[in-house]
C-alpha positions in Angstrom: 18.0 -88.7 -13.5 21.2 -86.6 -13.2 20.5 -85.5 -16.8 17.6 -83.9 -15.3 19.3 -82.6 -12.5 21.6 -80.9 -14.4 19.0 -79.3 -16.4 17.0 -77.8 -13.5 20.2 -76.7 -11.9 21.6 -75.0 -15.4 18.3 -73.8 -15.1 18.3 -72.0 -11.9 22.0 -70.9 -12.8 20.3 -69.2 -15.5 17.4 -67.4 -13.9 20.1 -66.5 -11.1 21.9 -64.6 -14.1 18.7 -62.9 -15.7 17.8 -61.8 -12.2 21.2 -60.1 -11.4 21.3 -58.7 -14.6 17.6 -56.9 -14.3 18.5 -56.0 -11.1 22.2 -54.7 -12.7 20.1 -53.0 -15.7 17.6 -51.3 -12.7 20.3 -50.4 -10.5 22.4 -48.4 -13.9 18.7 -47.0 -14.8 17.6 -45.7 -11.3 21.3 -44.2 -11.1 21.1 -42.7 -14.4 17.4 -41.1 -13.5 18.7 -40.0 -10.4 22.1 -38.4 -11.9 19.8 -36.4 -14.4 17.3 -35.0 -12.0 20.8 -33.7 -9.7 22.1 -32.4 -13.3 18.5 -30.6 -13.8 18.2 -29.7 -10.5 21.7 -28.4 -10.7 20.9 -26.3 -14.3 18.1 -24.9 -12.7 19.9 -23.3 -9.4 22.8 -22.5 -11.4 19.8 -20.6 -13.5 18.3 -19.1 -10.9 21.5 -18.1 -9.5 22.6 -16.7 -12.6 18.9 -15.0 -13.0 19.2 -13.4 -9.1 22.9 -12.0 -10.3 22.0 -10.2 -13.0 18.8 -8.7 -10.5 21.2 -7.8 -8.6 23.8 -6.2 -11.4 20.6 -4.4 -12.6 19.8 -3.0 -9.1 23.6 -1.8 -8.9 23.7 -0.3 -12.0 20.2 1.2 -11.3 21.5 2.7 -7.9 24.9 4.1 -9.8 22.7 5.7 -12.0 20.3 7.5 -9.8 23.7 8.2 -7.8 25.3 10.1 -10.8 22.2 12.2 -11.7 22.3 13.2 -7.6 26.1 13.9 -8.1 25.2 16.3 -10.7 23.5 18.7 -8.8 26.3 20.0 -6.1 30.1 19.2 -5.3 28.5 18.7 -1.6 26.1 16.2 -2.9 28.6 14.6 -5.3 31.0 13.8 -1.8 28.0 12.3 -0.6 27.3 10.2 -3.4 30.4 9.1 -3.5 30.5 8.5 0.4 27.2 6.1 -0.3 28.6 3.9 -3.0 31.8 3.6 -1.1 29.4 2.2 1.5 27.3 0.2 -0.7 30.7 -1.7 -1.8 31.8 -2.1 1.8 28.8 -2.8 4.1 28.0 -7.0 4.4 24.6 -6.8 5.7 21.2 -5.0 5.4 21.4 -3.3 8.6 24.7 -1.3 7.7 23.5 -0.2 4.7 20.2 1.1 6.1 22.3 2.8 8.8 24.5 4.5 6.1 21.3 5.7 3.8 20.4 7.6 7.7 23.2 9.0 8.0 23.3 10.2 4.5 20.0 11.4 4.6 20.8 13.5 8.2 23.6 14.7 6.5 21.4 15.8 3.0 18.8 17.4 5.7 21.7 19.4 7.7 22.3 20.9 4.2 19.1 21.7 3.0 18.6 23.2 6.4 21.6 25.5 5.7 20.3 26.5 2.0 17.0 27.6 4.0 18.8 29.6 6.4 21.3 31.4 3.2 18.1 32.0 1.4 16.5 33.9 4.9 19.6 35.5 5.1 20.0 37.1 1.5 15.9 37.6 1.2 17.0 39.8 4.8 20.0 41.5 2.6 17.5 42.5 -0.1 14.9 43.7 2.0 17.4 45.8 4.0 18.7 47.2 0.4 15.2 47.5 -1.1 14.2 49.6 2.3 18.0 51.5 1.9 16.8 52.5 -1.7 13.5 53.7 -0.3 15.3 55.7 2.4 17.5 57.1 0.0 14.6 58.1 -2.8 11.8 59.3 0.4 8.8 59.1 -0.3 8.4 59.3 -4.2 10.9 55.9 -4.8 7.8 54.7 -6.1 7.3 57.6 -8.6 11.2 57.1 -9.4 11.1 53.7 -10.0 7.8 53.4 -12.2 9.3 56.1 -14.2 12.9 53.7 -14.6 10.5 50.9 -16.1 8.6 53.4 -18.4 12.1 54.4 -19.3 13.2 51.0 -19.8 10.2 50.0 -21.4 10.4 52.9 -24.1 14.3 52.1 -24.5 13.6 48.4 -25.1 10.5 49.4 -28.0 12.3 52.0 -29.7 14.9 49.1 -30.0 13.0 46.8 -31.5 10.8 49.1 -33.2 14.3 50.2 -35.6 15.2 46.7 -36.3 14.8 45.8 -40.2 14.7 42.6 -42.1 17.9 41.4 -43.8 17.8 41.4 -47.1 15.3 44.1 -49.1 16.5 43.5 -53.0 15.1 40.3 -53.9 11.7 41.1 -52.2 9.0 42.2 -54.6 6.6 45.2 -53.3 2.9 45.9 -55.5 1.5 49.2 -54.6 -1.6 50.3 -56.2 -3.0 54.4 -56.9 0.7 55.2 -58.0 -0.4 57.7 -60.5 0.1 60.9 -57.7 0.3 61.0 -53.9 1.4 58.8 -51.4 1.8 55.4 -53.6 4.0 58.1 -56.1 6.4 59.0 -53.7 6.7 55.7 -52.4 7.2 53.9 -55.3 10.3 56.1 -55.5 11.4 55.8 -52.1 11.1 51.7 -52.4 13.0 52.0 -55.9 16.1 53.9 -54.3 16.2 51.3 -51.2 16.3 48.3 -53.3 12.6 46.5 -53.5 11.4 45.1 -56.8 8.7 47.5 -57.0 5.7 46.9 -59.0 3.0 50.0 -59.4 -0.5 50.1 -60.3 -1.8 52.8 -62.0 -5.3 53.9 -63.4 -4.1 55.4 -66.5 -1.0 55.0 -68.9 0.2 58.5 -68.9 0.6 57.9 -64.8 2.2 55.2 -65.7 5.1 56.6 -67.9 5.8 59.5 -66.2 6.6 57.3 -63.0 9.0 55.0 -64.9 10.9 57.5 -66.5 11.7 59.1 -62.7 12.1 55.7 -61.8 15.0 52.7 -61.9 15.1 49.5 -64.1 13.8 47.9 -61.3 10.4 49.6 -60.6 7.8 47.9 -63.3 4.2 49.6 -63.9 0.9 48.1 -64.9 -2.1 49.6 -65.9 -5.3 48.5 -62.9 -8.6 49.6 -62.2 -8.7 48.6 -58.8 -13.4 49.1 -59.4 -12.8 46.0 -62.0 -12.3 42.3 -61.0 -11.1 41.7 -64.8 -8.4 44.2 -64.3 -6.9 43.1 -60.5 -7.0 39.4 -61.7 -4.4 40.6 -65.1 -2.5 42.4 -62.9 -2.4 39.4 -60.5 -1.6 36.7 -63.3 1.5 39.5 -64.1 2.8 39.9 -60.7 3.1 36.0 -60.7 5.0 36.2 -63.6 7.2 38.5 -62.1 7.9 37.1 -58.6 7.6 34.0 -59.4 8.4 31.3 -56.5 9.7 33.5 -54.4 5.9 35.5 -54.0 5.3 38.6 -52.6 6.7 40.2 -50.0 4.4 43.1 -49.8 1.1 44.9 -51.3 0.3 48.4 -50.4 -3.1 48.8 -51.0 -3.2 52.9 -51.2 -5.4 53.5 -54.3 -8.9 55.7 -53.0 -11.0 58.9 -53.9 -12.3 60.9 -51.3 -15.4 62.9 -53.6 -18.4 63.0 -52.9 -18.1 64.6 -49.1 -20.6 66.6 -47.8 -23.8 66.3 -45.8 -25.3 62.9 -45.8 -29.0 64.1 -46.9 -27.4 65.8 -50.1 -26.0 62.1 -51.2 -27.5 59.8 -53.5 -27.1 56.5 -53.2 -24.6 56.2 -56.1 -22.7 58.6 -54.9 -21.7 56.7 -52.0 -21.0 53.5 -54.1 -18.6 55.5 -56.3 -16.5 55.9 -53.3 -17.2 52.3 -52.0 -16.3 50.6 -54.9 -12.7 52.0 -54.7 -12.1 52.6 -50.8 -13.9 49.5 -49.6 -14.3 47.3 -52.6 -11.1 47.7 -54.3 -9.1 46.9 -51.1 -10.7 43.5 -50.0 -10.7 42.6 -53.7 -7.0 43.7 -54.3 -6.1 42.0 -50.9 -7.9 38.4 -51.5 -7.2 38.4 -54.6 -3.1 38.7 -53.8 -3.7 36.6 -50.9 -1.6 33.9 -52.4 1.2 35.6 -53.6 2.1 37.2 -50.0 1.3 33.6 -48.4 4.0 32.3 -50.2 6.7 35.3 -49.3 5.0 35.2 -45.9 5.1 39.0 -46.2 2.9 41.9 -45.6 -0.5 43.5 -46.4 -0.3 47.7 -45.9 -3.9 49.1 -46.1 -4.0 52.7 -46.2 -7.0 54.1 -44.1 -7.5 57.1 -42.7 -7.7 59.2 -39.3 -11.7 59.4 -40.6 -11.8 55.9 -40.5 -11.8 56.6 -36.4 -14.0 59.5 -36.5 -16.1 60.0 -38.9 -16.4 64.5 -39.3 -18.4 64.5 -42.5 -21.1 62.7 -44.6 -20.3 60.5 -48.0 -18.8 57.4 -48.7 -15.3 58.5 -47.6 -15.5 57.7 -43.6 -17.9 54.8 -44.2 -14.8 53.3 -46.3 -12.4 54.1 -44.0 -14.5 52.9 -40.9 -14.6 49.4 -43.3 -10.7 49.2 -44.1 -9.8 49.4 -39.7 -12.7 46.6 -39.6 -11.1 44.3 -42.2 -7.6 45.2 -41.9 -8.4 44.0 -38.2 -10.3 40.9 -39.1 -7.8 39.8 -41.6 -4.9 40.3 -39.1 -6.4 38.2 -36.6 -6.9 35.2 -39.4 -4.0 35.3 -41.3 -1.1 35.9 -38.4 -0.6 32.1 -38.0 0.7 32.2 -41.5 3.3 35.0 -40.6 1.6 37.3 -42.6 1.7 41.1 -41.0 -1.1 43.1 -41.1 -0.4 47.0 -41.2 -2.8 49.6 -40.8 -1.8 53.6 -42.4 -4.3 56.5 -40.8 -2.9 59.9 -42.6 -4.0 62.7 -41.4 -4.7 65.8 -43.8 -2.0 65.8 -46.5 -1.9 68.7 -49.1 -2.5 65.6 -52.3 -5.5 65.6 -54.8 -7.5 64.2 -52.2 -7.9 67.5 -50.2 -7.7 69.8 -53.0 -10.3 72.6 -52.7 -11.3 73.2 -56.4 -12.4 69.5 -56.7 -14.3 69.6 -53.3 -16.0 73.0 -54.5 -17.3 71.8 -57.4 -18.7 68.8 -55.8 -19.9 70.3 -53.0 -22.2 72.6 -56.2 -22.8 69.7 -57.3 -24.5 67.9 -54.8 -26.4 71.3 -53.7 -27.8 71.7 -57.4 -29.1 68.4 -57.6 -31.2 68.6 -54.5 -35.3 69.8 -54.3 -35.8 73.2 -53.5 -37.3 71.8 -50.2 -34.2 70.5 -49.0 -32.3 73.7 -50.1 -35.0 76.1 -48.6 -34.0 74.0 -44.6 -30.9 74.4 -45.3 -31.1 78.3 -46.1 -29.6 80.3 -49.3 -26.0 80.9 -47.1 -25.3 77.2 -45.9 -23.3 75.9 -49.1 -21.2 79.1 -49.1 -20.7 79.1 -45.5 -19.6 75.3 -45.5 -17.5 76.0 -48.4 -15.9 78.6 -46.1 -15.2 76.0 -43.5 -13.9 73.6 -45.4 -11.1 76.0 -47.1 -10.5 77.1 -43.3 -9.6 73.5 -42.0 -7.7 72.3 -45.3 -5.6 75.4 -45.1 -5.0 74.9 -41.2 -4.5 71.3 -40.8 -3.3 70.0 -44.2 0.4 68.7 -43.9 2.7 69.6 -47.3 5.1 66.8 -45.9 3.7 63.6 -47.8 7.3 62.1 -46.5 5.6 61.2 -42.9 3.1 59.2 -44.8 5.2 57.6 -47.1 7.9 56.7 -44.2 5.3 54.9 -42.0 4.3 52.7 -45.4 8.1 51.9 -45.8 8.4 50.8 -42.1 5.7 48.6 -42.1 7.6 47.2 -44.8 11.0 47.0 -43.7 10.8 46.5 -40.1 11.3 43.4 -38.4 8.6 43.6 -36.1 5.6 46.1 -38.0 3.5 48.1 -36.2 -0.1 47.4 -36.3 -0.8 50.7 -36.7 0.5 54.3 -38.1 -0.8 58.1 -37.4 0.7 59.7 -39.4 0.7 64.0 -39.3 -0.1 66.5 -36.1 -3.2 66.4 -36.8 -3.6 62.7 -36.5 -1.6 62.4 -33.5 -3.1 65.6 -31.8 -6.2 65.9 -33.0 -8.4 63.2 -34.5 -6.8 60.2 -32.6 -7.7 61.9 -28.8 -11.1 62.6 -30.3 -11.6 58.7 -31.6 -11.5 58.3 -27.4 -13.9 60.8 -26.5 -17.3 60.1 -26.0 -19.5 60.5 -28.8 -21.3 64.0 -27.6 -17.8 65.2 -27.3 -17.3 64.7 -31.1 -21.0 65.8 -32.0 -20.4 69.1 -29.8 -17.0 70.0 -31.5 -18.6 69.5 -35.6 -21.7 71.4 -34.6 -19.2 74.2 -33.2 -17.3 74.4 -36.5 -20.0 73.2 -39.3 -22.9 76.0 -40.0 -26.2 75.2 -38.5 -29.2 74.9 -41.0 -32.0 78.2 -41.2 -34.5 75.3 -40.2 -32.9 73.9 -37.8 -34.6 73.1 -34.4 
């Protein structure tokens, strides 16, 4: 019996222990639980707090930046930038700091406000100087200053009208018709400046004479500027010759003049046989070169003439000249994105083979033989020796000996720094035929019909 006793009470001792030892075990884990939710609860504040101090370091930073740029702008505003982060360090609540931003801002308007009234006062100070220089001029200060601009104006374009490009001797210059003329005497003029000149001329004996006149530097090729064949050789040689550094400038100047005369003595291969030089030979020499002056980023000289403006007699000769202003102007407008300069040349009447008299005399006999005895009989038995007459009377009063004014407008458009898109060249030019390419037509039509002979069968 006690045996059993003792059991149940050894027992009881023993659930006694396992029950203070689960409730040991529960009371270590509940403390543990609750010591890491204070630790996590803890992390996270000291997160967020450490999250809300960098907002707040960003916000300062943000407002010392904006409050440098404003110090930038004035000393005045710089003291007052300087006043409002002094306050920003110093103020402890919300309702100071608002209260210093007004009084910064009252202070920022009290400035402006003075600004306003300088501004009234020195706009005041220049009307009262503009209304002294009026006084002092009278009535024509308006005359007197427009004039100062135009004077200005003219000062400031001759200015940058002489300005050159740098360097001139490793730039490559083709010129085509060099056999006489204007691309003869240019060739030379470009030689003794410095250009690596390359001439085009029709025949072999132009050739020669030119380079024996000419330096070491000035190279010739034979061209036909009628034949594709013959502008492509000479192009496939100028690329040997400039090589990588292209070229700077062509001068297309090669042209004939004959047949002129009255339209209804023309046939219609007499007007291609000035096309196919004037016209033809230009656009192909031009687009065929294209290339070469891309590369150099240079420029294109195309010689027209004052009858390419208005046209004073029939042939191919104006119609050409009319067709060089209308591409020269097309291909300007294209090509200027490439910095490629576009230059336009309108001689007047120059004393060169073009204007000769015995040439145009024996094609002006020409052209009357050929035609039916109709035609002759409306025009009467005195018309060809009467237009003769005319035409020696306006060659020997307008043509210009000076082929120098020509040839220094071509070298210009060459050398300048900023090219003119267009040169007159000669009295005549600038006197004459350009104020008439303004008129109205019946101006023009009245002034031939007053110089030209009138037809027996005329109306």
């Amino acid at each position: 019996m006690l045996s059993r006793l003792l059991k149940e009470h050894q027992a009881k001792q023993n659930e006694r222990k396992e029950l203070q030892e689960r409730r040991r075990r529960e009371a270590i884990t509940a403390a543990t639980c609750l010591t890491e939710a204070l630790v996590d609860h803890l992390n996270v504040g000291v997160a967020q707090a450490y999250v809300n101090q960098r907002k707040l370091d960003h916000e300062v930073k943000t407002l010392q930046v904006q409050a440098s740029q404003f110090s930038k702008q004035t000393a005045q505003w710089i003291s007052m930038v300087e006043g409002f982060n002094q306050a920003l360090k110093e103020i402890g609540d919300v309702e100071n700091w608002a209260r210093s931003i007004e009084m910064d801002m009252r202070t920022i308007a009290t400035a402006l406000d003075m600004f306003f009234q300088q501004a009234d006062q020195k706009q005041t100070e220049s009307n009262t100087n503009m209304q002294f220089i009026y006084d002092l001029l009278g009535e024509n200060a308006g005359s007197y200053i427009a004039a100062t601009i135009a004077v200005l104006w003219i000062l400031g374009w001759l200015y940058r009208d002489s300005l050159e490009i740098e360097t001139i001797n490793d730039k490559y210059v083709f010129v085509t018709g060099c056999d006489t003329g204007f691309g003869n005497l240019l060739c030379k003029k470009l030689d003794r400046r410095g250009f690596r000149v390359l001439a085009g001329c029709l025949t072999e004996k132009g050739a020669d004479d030119l380079k024996r006149v000419a330096g070491p530097y000035l190279k010739t090729v034979v061209l036909d500027v009628t034949s594709l064949d013959s502008i492509q050789k000479a192009m496939e040689w100028t690329n040997k010759e400039v090589g990588d550094k292209g070229l700077w400038g062509i001068v297309n100047n090669a042209g004939r003049s004959l047949p002129m005369g009255p339209s209804e003595w023309m046939k219609v291969e007499d007007f291609h046989s000035t096309l196919k030089v004037n016209m033809n030979g230009v656009i192909a020499m031009t687009m065929t070169f294209l290339p070469l002056i891309k590369k150099a980023r240079g420029r294109i000289v195309n010689v027209a003439s004052v009858l390419g403006r208005v046209a004073a007699n029939g042939g191919g000769y104006c119609i050409s000249k009319f067709a060089v202003e209308s591409f020269s102007d097309c291909l300007r407008r294209d090509i200027d994105y490439f910095g490629i300069k576009v230059c336009i040349i309108e001689p007047g009447f120059f004393k060169t083979a073009v204007t000769s008299l015995d040439p145009i005399e024996r094609e002006l006999h020409r052209l009357w033989n050929q035609l039916t005895p109709e035609v002759k009989a409306s025009y009467g038995d005195k018309y060809l020796e009467k237009y003769i007459n005319v035409q020696r009377l306006i060659m020997n009063a307008v043509c210009d000996s000076d082929l120098t004014k020509v040839t220094s407008c071509m070298e210009h458009a060459l050398t300048a720094a900023y090219p003119r898109t267009r040169y007159s060249a000669g009295w005549d030019a600038k006197l004459i035929w350009i104020p008439l390419s303004y008129m109205p037509s019946f101006v023009v039509d009245l002034g031939l019909k007053l110089v030209l002979p009138r037809p027996s069968k005329s109306v």
